[in-house]
N, C-alpha and C positions, 0 to 999 in steps of 0.2 A: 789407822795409817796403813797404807800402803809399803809393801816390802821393794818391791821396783817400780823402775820408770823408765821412759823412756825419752832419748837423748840425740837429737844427731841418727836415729834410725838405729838404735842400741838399746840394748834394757841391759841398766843399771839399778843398782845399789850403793847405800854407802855403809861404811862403818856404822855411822850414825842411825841408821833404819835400822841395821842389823841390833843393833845393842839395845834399840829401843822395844823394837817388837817381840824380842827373846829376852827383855826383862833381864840384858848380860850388862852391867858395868863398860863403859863404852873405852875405859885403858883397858878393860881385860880384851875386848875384841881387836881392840887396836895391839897389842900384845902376840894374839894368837897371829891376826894376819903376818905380821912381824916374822913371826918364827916360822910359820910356812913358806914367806919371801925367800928366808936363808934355808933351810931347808931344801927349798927347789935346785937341782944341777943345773937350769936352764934361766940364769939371772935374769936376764931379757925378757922371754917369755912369762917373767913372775912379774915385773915390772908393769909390762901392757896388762895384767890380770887384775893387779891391784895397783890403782894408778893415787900416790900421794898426792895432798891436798891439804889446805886448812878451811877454819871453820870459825865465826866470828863470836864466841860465848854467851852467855846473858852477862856476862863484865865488861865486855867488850874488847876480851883479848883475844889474840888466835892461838888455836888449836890445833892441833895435826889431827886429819881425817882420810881415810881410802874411800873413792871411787871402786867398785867392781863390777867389771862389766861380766858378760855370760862367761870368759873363759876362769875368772876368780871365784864362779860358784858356782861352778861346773865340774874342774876338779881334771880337763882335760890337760893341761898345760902343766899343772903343779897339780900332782900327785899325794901331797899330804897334806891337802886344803883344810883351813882354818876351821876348827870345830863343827867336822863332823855332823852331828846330830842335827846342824841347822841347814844342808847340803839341798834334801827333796824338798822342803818348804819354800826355798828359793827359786830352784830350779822351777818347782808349780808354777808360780807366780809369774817369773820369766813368758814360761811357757804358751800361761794366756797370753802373756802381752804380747809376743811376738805373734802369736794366731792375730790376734786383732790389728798388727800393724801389719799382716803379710794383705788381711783382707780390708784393709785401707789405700793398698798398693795399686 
C-alpha cells in the first residue's frame, strides 16, 4: 500500500494509510493527530494540515478520519506534528509523488 496520493494536484495522506503502514492502531494515530491540532497556536493552519473526515467501516458505520495534506506531514505549519518517528517516511513518499506530478505538468 501506498503512503500518499495524490488529489486535486496535492499529495495526501490519511489517518488510515498512516495507521495501516506503521502497523499504529488507527484511534492511536487519530489520538496523536488530535493532540498536535490543539497543541498548535495557529488553529487555522492546523485545521488545513489535517483536514477531518469520516470513513465508512466493514459494519457499515462511520468513523472519524484525517486527510493530511504536505503541510500535516511536513511539520511546517504545526510544530509538534503527530508522531514524530513517521515524519521522513512520509515526507519520501510525498516527495516522489510531487517529482512525478511536477513532470506530468
Amino acid at each position: 500500500m501506498e503512503l500518499t496520493f495524490i488529489q486535486k494536484d496535492q499529495v495526501l495522506t490519511t489517518s488510515l494509510k498512516v495507521a495501516e503502514v506503521f502497523k499504529k492502531r488507527h484511534d492511536t494515530v487519530l489520538r496523536a493527530i488530535e493532540n498536535a491540532i490543539a497543541s498548535v497556536r495557529n488553529f487555522a493552519a492546523a485545521e488545513k494540515a489535517f483536514i477531518k473526515s469520516t470513513y465508512i467501516d466493514s459494519q457499515g458505520k462511520n468513523r472519524p478520519m484525517y486527510y493530511l495534506n504536505r503541510d500535516g506531514f511536513n511539520g511546517n505549519k504545526s510544530r509538534e506534528v503527530f508522531l514524530r518517528n513517521l515524519r521522513t517516511p512520509i515526507l519520501t513518499d510525498a516527495k516522489l509523488k510531487l517529482r512525478k506530478l511536477s513532470h506530468c505538468a
